[in-house]
C-alpha positions in Angstrom: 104.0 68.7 121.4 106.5 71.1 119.7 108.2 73.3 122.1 109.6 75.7 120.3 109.1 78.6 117.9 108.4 78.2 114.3 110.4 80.3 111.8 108.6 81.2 108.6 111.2 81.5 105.8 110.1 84.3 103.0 107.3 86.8 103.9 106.0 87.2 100.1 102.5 86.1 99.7 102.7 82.6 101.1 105.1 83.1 103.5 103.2 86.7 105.1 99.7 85.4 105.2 101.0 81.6 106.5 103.0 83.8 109.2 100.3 85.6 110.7 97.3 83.1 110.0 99.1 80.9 112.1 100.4 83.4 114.5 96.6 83.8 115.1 96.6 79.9 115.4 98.3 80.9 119.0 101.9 79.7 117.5 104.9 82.0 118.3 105.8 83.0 114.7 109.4 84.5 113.6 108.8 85.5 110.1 111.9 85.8 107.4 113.2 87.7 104.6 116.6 88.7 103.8 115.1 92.1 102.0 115.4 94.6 105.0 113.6 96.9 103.7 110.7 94.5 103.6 111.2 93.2 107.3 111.6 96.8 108.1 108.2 97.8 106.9 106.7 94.7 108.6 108.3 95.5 112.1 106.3 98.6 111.6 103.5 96.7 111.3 102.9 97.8 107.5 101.4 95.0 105.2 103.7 95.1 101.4 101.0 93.7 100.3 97.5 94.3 99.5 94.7 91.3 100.6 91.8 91.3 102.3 91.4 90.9 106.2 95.5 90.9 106.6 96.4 93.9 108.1 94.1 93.6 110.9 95.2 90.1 111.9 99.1 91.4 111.6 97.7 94.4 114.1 96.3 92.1 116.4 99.3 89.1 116.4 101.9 92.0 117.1 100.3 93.4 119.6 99.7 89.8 121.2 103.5 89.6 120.9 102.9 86.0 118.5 104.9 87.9 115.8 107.8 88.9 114.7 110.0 89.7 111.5 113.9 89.7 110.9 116.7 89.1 108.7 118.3 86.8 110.9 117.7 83.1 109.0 120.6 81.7 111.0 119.4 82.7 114.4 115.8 81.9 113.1 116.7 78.1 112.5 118.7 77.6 115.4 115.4 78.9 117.8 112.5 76.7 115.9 111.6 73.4 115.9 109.4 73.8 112.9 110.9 75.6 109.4 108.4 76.3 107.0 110.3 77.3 103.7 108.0 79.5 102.2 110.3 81.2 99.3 109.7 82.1 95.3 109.8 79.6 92.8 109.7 81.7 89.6 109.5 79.7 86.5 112.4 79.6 84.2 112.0 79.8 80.5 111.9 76.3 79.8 108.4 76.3 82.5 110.2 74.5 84.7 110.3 76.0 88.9 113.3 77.3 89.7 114.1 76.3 92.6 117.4 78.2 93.6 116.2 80.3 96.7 114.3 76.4 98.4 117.8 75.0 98.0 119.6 77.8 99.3 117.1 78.3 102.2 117.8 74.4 103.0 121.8 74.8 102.9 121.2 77.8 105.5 119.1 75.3 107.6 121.8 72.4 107.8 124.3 75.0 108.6 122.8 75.9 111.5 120.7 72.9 113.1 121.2 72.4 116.2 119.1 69.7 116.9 115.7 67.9 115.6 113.9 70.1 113.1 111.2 69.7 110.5 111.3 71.2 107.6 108.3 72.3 105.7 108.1 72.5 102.1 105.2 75.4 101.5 106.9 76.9 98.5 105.2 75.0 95.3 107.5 72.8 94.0 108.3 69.9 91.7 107.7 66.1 92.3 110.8 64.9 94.3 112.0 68.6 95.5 111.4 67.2 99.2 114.0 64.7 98.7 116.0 67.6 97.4 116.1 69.6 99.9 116.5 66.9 102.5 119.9 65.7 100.8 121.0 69.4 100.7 120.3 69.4 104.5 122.1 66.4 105.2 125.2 67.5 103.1 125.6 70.4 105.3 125.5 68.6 108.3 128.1 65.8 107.0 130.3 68.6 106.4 130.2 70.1 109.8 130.2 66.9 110.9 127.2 67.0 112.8 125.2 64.1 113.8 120.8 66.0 114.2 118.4 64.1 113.0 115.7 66.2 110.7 112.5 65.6 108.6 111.4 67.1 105.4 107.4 67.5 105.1 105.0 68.6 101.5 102.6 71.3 102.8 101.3 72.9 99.9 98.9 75.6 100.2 95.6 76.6 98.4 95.0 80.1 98.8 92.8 82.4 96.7 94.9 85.7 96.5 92.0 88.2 97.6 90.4 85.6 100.2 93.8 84.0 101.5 93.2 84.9 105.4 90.1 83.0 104.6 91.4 80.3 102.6 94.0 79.6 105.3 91.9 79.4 108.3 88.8 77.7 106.5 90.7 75.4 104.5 88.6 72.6 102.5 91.5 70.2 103.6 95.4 70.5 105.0 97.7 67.8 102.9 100.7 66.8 104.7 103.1 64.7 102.9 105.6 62.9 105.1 106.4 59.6 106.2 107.0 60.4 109.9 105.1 59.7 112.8 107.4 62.3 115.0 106.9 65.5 111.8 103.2 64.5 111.4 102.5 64.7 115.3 103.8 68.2 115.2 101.8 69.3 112.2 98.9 68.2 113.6 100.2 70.4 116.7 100.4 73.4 114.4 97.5 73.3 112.6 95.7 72.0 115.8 93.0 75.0 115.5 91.7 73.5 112.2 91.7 69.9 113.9 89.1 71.1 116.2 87.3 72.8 113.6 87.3 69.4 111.7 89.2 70.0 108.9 89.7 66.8 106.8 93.7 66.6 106.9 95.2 64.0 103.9 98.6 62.6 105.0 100.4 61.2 102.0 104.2 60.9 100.8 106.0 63.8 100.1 105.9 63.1 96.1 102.1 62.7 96.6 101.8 66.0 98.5 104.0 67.9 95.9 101.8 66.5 93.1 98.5 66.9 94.6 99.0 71.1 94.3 99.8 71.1 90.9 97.2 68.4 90.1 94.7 70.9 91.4 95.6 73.9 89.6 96.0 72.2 86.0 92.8 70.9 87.2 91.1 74.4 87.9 93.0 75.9 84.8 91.7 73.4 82.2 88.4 73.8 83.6 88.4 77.8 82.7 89.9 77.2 80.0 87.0 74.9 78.5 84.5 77.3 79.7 86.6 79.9 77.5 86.3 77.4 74.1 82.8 77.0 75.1 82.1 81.0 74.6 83.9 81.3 71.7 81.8 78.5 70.0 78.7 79.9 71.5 79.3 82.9 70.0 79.5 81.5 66.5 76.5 79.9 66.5 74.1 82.1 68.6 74.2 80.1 72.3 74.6 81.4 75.8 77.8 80.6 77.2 76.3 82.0 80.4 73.0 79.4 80.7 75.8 76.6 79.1 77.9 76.9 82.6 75.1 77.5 84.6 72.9 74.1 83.1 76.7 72.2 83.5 77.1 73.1 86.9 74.4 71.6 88.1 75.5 68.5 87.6 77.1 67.3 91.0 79.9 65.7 88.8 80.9 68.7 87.2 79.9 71.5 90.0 79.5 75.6 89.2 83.1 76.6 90.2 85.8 77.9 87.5 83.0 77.4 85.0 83.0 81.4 84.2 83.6 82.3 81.0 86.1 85.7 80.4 89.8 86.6 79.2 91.5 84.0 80.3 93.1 83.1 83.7 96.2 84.7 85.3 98.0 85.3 88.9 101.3 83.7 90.1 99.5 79.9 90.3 97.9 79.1 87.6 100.5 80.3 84.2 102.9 79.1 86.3 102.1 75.6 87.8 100.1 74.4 84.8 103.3 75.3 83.0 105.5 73.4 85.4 103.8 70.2 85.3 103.9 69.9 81.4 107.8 70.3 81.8 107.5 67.6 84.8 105.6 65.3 82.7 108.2 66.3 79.9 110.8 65.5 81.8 109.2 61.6 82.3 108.2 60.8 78.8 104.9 61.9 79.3 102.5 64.3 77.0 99.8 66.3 78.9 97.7 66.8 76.0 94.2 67.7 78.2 96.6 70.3 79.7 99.0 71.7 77.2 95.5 72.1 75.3 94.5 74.5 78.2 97.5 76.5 78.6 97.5 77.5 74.8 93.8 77.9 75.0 94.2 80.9 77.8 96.7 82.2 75.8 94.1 81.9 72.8 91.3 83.9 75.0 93.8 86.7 76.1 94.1 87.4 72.4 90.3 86.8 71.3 89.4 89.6 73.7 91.6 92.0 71.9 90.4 90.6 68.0 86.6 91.4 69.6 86.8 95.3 70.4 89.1 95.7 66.9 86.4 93.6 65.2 83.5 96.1 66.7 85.7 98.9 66.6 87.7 98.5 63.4 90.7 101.2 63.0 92.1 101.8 66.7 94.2 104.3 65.7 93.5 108.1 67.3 90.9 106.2 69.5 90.8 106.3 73.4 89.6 102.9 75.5 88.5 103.7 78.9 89.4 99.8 80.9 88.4 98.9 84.0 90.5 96.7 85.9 94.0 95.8 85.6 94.9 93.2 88.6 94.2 89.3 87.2 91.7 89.0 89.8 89.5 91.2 92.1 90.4 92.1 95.5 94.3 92.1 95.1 96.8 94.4 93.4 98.9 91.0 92.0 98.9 91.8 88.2 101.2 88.6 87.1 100.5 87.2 84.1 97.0 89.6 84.1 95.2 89.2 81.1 95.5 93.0 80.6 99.5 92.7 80.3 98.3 91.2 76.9 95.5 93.1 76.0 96.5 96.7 76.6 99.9 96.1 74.5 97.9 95.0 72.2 94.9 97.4 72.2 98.2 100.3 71.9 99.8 98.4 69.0 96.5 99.1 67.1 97.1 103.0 68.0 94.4 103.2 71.0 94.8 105.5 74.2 94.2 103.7 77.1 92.3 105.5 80.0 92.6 102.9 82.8 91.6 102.8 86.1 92.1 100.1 89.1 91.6 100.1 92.8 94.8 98.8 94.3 96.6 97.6 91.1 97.7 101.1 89.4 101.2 101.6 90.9 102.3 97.7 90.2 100.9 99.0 86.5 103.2 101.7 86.2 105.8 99.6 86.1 104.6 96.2 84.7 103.7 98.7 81.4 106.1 101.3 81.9 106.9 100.5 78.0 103.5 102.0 77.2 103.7 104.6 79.9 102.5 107.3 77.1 100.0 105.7 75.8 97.9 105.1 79.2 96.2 107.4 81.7 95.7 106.5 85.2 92.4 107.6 86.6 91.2 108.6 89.6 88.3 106.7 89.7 86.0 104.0 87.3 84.2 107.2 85.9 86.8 109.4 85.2 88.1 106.4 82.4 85.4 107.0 80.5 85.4 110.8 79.8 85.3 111.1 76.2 86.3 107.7 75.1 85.4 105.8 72.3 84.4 102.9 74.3 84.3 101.1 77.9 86.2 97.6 78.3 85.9 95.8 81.7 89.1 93.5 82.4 88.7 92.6 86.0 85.5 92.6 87.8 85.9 94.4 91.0 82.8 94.6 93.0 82.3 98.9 92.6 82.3 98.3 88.8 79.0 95.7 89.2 76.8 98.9 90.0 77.7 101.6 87.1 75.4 104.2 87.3 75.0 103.4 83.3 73.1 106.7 82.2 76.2 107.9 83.4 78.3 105.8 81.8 76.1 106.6 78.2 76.7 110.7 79.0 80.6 110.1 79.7 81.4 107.9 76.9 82.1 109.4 73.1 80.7 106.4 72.0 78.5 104.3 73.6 80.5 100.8 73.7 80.6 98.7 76.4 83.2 95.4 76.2 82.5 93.7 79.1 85.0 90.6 79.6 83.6 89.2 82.4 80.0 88.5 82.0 78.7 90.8 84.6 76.3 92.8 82.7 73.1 91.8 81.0 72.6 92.7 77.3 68.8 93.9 78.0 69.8 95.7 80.9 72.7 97.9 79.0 70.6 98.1 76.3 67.7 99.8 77.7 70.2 103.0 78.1 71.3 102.9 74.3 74.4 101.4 74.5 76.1 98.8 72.8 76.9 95.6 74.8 79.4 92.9 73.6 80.1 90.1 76.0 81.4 87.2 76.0 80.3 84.3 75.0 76.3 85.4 74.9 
């Protein structure tokens, strides 16, 4: 069993919600970030971020003394067995993961082992980045002239941003890619909570482990992306994207998940990784047609969604759109590669006013859009977008915008049009309070 503490290296999204999930494992975490002003904030025990069940598990960790956050990486190595490097890998223009801060994070580690350590990848990262970092390891130590043996282990992770405290400690499996018995032994140690709550753990090779996260999320993207073709074709010829999905996923073959129809996916997975592997496969001589297909299909649907209100609405200009939802997804304020960071620029191109309103998402707005900063209104609340505006467009589907009080919504709005971009809605059920529904898909 490991003896020591395990340093968590990066406290962005991975990193922070690894940390203290597995502080609440029972490990002794030391979480870091070179940003001080981030570890500062966390030693107060303030979450940067915004997701669902975290703060209260930080709250209880720190006051069981399991975590703790500096800007020491040096000391940090030299006082854990275990490194997780849990770092950015922004894509560069080209698609491809940059992988500058995993490398660098790996030079700091082999200039400060000081004995056996292993080395977890949990960043997402290319086929054959393991091997990477293990022969930037190994170069520092030649230098120095030191003689510590290490290994370098594939841990991707598969959290839902919105439901990653759940994700990470009811995961549907834990994929460990290494090819020691010594770094799997301890794995198991530090995941050992999930072995006793049966977890199916897969133990491959590192370049299986690195491939089986991006393999998933082209996966997951492609499969939106289908359902997205499917409603634009329903709508041409007078189908149901809805009933579609909901007839295909009952199929056990195909299953119910990813098959909902709206303006396309977004976040900081899947743009990212679905582009990634295309350059991977690029990179080998290989064409991923099925998934290149589904990468410019989301890009299609972000732009379909802005053709339907113009098409319904015709001349934008001097017109005010009340929206509702600006984060990609529910339950987080991550706005990434939203669909509304193409939609709103677009809707304002066309001369609209945009009255928007979003519960944790607003202040990440104000600068993602800060170029349209006169054109848009930040609301206090879902109802206060719709006072006196020609129309009402749902983006994301946060749970408080599935009840509208819609006689309300018919008295506030100077027209009575509802775009609703994520299905919630039913047509008959808007319609009984005379206003216009468009969906999508149906």
């Amino acid at each position: 069993m490991y003896k020591n503490k395990i340093s968590i290296i990066g406290t962005g999204y991975v990193g922070l919600v690894g940390g203290v999930c597995l502080a609440d494992f029972g490990n002794t975490i030391i979480n870091v970030d070179i940003n001080e002003e981030k570890i500062e904030q966390l030693k107060r025990g303030e979450v940067p971020i915004y997701e669902q069940g975290l703060q209260d598990m930080l709250d209880r960790n720190m006051e069981e003394g399991r975590i703790s956050f500096t800007t020491d990486v040096a000391a940090a190595v030299e006082e854990s067995e275990v490194i997780f490097i849990s770092v950015g890998t922004p894509p560069d223009e080209d698609g491809s993961a940059d992988l500058t801060a995993v490398l660098e994070v790996a030079k700091t580690i082999g200039q400060n082992m000081n004995g056996y350590k292993v080395v977890v990848d949990k960043s997402t990262v290319p086929v054959g980045t393991g091997r990477k970092v293990a022969a930037t390891i190994q170069e520092q130590l030649d230098e120095r002239g030191a003689n510590f043996d290490f290994d370098v282990v594939s841990n991707p992770e598969f959290l839902r941003e919105g439901k990653a405290v759940h994700d990470f400690t009811h995961p549907d499996r834990i994929v460990i890619g290494t090819e020691s018995e010594q770094a799997r032994e301890i794995l198991s140690e530090v995941y050992r909570a999930l072995y006793l709550n049966d977890v199916p753990f897969v133990y491959t090779n590192l370049e299986t482990a690195e491939m089986i996260k991006y393999a998933s999320n082209a996966f997951l993207a492609t499969k939106i992306s289908f359902i997205n073709e499917m409603s634009v074709l329903s709508e041409k010829v007078g189908a149901n994207v809805q009933e579609i999905a909901r007839a295909m996923g009952m199929d056990g073959r195909i299953s119910d998940k990813f098959l909902h129809s709206g303006p396309g996916y977004g976040g900081s997975c899947f743009p990212k990784d679905t582009r990634a592997i295309v350059r991977i496969a690029n990179e080998h001589d290989v064409d991923l047609k099925v998934i290149q297909a589904g990468i410019e299909a989301n890009e299609y649907q972000k732009k379909h969604m802005v053709e339907k209100i113009t098409g319904r609405l015709d001349d934008l200009e001097g017109k005010t759109l009340g929206v509702l939802g600006l984060s990609f997804k529910p339950e987080t304020d991550d706005m990434r590669e939203s669909p509304a960071l193409t939609i709103l620029p677009e809707l304002i191109e066309a001369g609209a006013k945009i009255r928007a309103y979003d519960p944790q998402a607003m202040e990440e707005s104000t600068w993602r859009l800060k170029e349209y900063e006169q054109d848009i209104i930040y609301c206090a609340n879902e109802y206060d977008t719709m006072k006196g505006s020609d129309a009402l467009v749902l983006v994301t589907e946060w749970n408080q915008f599935r009840r509208l009080d819609l006689q309300r919504v018919k008295d506030l709005l100077a027209n009575p049009v509802f775009f609703d971009l994520r299905n919630v809605y039913k047509e008959k059920e808007v319609a009984k309070y005379d206003i216009d529904y468009i969906g999508v898909g149906v």
